[in-house]
Every structure is written in C-alpha cells, then in structure tokens.
ZATI-157110 format. One record per residue (C-alpha): residue in one letter; x, y, z; chain; residue number from 0. Coordinates in steps of 0.1 Angstrom, whole numbers, plus 5000, padded with zeros to 4 digits. Layout:
BEGIN
   res      X      Y      Z   chain     n
     A      X      Y      Z       A   NUM
...
END
This chain:
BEGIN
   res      X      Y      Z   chain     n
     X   2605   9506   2427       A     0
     X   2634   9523   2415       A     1
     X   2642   9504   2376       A     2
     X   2684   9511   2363       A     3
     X   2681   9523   2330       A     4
     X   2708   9515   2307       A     5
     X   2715   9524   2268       A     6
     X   2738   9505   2248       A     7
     X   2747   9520   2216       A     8
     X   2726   9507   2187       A     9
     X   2746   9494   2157       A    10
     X   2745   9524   2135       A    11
     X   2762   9539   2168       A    12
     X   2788   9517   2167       A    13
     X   2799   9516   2133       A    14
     X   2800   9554   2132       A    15
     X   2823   9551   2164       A    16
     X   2845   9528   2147       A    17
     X   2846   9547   2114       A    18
     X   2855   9579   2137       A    19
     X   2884   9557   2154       A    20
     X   2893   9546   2119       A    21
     X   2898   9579   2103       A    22
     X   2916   9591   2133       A    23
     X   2941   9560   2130       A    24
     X   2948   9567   2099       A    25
     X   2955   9603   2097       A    26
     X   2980   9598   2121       A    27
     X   2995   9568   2107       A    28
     X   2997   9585   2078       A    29
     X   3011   9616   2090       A    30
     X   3040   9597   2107       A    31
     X   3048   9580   2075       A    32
     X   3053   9610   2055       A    33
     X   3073   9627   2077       A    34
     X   3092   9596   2082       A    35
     X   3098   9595   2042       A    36
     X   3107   9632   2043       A    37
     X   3131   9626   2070       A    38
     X   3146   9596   2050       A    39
     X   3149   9617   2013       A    40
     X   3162   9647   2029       A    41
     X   3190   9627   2049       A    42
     X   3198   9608   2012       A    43
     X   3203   9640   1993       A    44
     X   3223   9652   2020       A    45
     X   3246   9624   2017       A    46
     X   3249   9630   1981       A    47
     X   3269   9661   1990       A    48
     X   3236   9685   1980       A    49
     X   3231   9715   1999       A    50
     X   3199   9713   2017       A    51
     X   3172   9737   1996       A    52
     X   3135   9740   2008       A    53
     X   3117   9720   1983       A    54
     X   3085   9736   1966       A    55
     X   3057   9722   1953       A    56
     X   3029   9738   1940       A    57
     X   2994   9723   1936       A    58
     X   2976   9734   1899       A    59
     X   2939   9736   1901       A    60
     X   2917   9750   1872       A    61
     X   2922   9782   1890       A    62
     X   2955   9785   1889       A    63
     X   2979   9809   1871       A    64
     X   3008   9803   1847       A    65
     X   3042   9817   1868       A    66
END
C-alpha cells in the first residue's frame, strides 16, 4: 500500500518564513525611500541656484581619527 507523505511547516517554520519576508520587505521599502528623499533634496538645492557638490558624510566610531 503505497501511503503520500506530506510535511507542512510547523509554526516555528512559519514565523521564521514570515520574519525572512519581513526583513526583505523592508529593506527594500526602505531603500526606495531614501533614494526617493535623496532624489527630492538634491532636485531642491538645485532649484535654489546651488551647484550640485557630492555630499560627504562621515561616520565617527570610537576608532576614528580627528581630520
């Protein structure tokens, strides 16, 4: 007698799925909106008659050195 053998994903299995999905949404979500915002403040100073300049920013850790 041949028996089909089926697994379903316990719950543990499922929440770590979702989690996954989560994370994944929001990166991207959240990737699109800052570049969105970039876009949006570059094309303001621009209209304010500044020259477009490569904005720096700098990240200070415990590490870091004075300039």
């Amino acid at each position: 007698m041949n028996k089909n053998i089926t697994e379903y994903p316990n719950l543990k299995q499922i929440e770590q799925m979702v989690w996954r999905q989560l994370q994944e949404t929001f990166s991207t979500v959240t990737k699109k909106l800052s570049e969105d915002m970039d876009q949006q403040i570059a094309e303001e100073h621009d209209k304010k008659g500044n020259s477009t300049k490569v904005w720096r920013t700098s990240v200070w850790t415990s590490e870091s050195t004075a300039w």
